[in-house]
N, C-alpha and C positions, 0 to 999 in steps of 0.2 A: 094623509095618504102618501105613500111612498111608490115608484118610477123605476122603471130601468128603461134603457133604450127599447129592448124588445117590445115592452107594453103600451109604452107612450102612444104607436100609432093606434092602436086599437080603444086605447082611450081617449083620446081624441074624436076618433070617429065617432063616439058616443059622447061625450059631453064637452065643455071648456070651464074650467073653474076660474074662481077670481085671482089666483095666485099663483105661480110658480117658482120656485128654486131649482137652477140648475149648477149641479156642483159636480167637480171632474178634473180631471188634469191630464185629462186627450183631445187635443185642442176638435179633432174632426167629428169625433161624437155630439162635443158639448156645441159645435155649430150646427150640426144636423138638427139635434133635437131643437137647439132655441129657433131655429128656420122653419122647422113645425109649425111649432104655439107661433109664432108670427104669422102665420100662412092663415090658421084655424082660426085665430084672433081675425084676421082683416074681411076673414069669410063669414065671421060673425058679426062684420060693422064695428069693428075696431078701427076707425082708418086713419088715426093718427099716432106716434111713435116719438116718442121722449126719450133719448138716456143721457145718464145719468153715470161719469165714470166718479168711484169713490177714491179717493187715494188721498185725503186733507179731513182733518175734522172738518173744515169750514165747509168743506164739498153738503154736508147734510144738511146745513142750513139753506143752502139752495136746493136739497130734495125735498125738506119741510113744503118752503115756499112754492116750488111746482107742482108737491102734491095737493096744496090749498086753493092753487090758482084752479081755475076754468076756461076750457075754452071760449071764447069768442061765440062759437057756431055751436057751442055744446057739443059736440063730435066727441063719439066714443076713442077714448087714446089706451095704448099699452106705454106703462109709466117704466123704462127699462132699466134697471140697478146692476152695473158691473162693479163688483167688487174685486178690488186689489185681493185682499184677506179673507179669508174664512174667521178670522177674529175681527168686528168689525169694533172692537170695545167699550164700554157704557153707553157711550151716545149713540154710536151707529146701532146697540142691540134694543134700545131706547126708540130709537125714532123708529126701526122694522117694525117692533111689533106695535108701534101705534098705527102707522101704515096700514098693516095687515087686520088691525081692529077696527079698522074705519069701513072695510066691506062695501064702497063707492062702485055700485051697480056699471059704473058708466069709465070706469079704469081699470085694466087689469095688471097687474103688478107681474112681473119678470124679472128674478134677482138672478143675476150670474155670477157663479164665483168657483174660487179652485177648490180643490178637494178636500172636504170637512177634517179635519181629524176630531177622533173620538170626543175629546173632551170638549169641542166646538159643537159637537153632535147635540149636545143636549141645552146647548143657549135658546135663551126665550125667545128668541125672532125663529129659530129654526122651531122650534115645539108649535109659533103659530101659525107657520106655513103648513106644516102637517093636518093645523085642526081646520083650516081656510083655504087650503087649496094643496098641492101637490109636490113634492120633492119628486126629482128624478136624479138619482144617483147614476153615474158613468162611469165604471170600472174601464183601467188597461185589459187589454184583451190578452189574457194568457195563451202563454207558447203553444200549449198542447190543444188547444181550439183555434188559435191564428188558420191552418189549414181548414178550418169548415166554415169561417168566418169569412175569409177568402171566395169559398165558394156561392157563398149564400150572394155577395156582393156581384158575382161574374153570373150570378142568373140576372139578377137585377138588370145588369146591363149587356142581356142577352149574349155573352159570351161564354166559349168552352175553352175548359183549361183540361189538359190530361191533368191526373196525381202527382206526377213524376213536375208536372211546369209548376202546379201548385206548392209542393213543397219547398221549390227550389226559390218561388218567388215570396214563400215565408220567411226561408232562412235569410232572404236580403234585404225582408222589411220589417224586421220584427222588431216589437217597441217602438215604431213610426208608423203608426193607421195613415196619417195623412200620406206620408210618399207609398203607402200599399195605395191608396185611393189613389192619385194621381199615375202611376204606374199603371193600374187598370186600363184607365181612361186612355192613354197611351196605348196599349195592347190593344184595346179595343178598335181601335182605328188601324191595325198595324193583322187585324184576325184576317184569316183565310176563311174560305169555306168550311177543311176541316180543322179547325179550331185553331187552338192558339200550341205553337208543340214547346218542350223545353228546349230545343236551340234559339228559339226566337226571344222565350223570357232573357236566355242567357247573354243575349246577342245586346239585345235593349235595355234589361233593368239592372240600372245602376246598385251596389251594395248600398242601400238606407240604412241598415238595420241601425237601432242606438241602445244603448243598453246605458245600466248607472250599475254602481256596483251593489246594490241590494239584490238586481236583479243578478250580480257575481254569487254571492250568500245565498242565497235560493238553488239557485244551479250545482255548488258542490254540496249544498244537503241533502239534493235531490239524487247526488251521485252520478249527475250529468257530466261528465267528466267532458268529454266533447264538446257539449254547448260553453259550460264552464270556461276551459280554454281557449272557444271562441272572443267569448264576453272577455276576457281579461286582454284578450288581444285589440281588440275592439276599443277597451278604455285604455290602453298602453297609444292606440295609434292617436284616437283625438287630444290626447295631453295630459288623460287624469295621473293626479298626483298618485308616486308610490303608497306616498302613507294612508291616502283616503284609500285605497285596493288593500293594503295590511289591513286597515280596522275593519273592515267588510271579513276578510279571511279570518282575522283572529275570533270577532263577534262570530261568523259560523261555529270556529274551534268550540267555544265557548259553550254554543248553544249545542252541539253535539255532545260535550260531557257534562251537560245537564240531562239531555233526555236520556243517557247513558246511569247517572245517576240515581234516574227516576223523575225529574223533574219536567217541564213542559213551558215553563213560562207563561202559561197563559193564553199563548197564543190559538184561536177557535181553529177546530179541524178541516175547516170548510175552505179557510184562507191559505193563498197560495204558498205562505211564511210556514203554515199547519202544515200543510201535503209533505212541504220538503222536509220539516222535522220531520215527520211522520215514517218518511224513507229514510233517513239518518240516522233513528234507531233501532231499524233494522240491521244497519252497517257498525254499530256504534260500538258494541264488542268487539272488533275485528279493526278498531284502528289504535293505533300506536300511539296517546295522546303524547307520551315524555318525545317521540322521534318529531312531534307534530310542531311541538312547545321549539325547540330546540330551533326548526325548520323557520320557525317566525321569528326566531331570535336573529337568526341569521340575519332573513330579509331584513330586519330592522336595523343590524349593525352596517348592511349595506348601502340602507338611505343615507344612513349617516354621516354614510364617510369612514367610519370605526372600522371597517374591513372590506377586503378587496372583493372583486365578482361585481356582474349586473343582480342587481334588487330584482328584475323581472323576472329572471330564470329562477330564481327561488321563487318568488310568487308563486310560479307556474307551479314548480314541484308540490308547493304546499298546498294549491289548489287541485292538483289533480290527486293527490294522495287523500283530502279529506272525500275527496268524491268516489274515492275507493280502486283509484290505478295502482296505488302503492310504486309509485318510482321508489322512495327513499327508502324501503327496503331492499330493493337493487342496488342504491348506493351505498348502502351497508353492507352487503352481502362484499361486495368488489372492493372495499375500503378492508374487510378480514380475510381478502383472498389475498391482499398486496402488503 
């Protein structure tokens, strides 16, 4: 059986199985939900609590042994497995699904770990939690729900936000759930009568937002040109390297005159990497790849040292040109005017 956050409570309310996986790489999701099955477990007479961090082979020979021992008092226990890896390799995928096939009425099994990639999707330990009890996958909350996401949160905790505070406390917490969560909580105690307005967000909440640069590559395929050159400002200020922000811009290039080509890479329509192809080739006739190629030669001769200028301000150009601003045919245009 597979999980999302939204559903968990509802099944919950209706049963507890013997097994959970929780996988994610949003730290506030993936504690909400295990604080769930924790709660549901202890209200089922689960009242003792084991973990179990993985990070050493050797670590499994002490999960072997604790999953063999018994308590004392017989006391129903939740046996909790944090894993380092989503690749736990032969042994770790060894000893899960023995774990998992032992079906011990009186332990329920809690494995936590960061966010599967595909090909970890289909190991044996994850195929037995599916057939024995329940995955709950934990997606990043995309940009263009963060704002309802938000709201859903501020009924929760009986708070009003105008649209205008809403949005504004997205744009400063985006790709950080947790400092959106703690910010609330903050606002919350700081509300008025009538609500909470955008001078007060503006007044109180610190810039959170965090970005990586894939979430760069998503943003000019989407033709976000704005958010884009937020994002790129954003990783220029915490320290990321120029060359990791070029291989994010070149990988979009790249992937732009593929779907310009005809191609798709594979990537499903559904996923946030699909949408932004998806609007890219729309755009994909209408960009200049040789002005584009050129533009990232540049930036790269920059890094280098090989040629004079900041690496940044090319960044930007090539990042706002694949997003569809077209700077660098105004810098052509004024380079044949002079």
């Amino acid at each position: 059986m597979k999980l999302t956050a939204d559903t968990l409570t509802t099944h919950l309310a209706e049963r507890l199985l013997p097994a959970y996986l929780v996988s994610g790489d949003e730290p506030l999701l993936a504690g909400e939900a295990a604080d769930a099955l924790r709660a549901r477990a202890r209200a089922t007479g689960f009242s003792e609590r084991e973990v179990h961090f993985i990070e050493r082979v050797g670590d499994w020979d002490a999960l072997r042994a604790a999953a063999a021992s018994r308590s004392l008092f017989g006391a129903r226990r939740v046996l909790e497995i944090r894993l380092a890896s989503g690749r736990p390799g032969a042994t770790g995928n060894a000893t899960l699904a023995a774990l998992l096939a032992m079906r011990d009425p009186d332990t329920l099994l809690l494995i936590l770990a960061p966010r599967l990639e595909r090909d970890a999707q289909g190991a044996e330990w994850v195929r037995a939690v599916e057939a024995h009890g329940a995955w709950v996958q934990l997606w990043p909350v995309a940009p263009e729900r963060l704002v309802a996401w938000l709201r859903s949160r501020c009924r929760r905790l009986g708070l009003e936000l105008s649209d205008q505070a809403l949005e504004l406390l997205a744009a400063r917490t985006e790709g950080n759930l947790l400092a959106a969560h703690q910010e609330l909580a903050g606002l919350a105690l700081l509300a008025r009568a009538d609500g909470v307005t955008t001078d007060t967000v503006r007044a109180s909440v610190a810039d959170s937002a965090r970005f990586d640069v894939f979430q760069l590559g998503e943003a000019v395929l989407a033709g976000e040109a704005a958010r884009a050159l937020r994002v790129l400002a954003r990783l220029r200020a915490e320290g990321t390297e120029a060359t990791l922000v070029l291989w994010a811009l070149t990988r979009a290039l790249r992937d732009a005159w593929s779907v310009r080509a005809g191609g798709g890479g594979g990537v499903p329509a559904w996923s946030r990497h699909g949408a932004a192809l998806a609007q890219a080739a729309q755009r994909a006739s209408r960009l200049s790849f040789t002005a584009l190629v050129q533009c990232a030669g540049r930036a790269d001769r920059m890094i280098k040292g090989r040629s004079s200028g900041d690496p940044w301000d090319e960044l930007a150009l090539l990042a706002a040109e694949l997003a569809g601003v077209q700077p660098l045919a105004e810098r052509r245009r004024v380079a044949r005017a002079s």
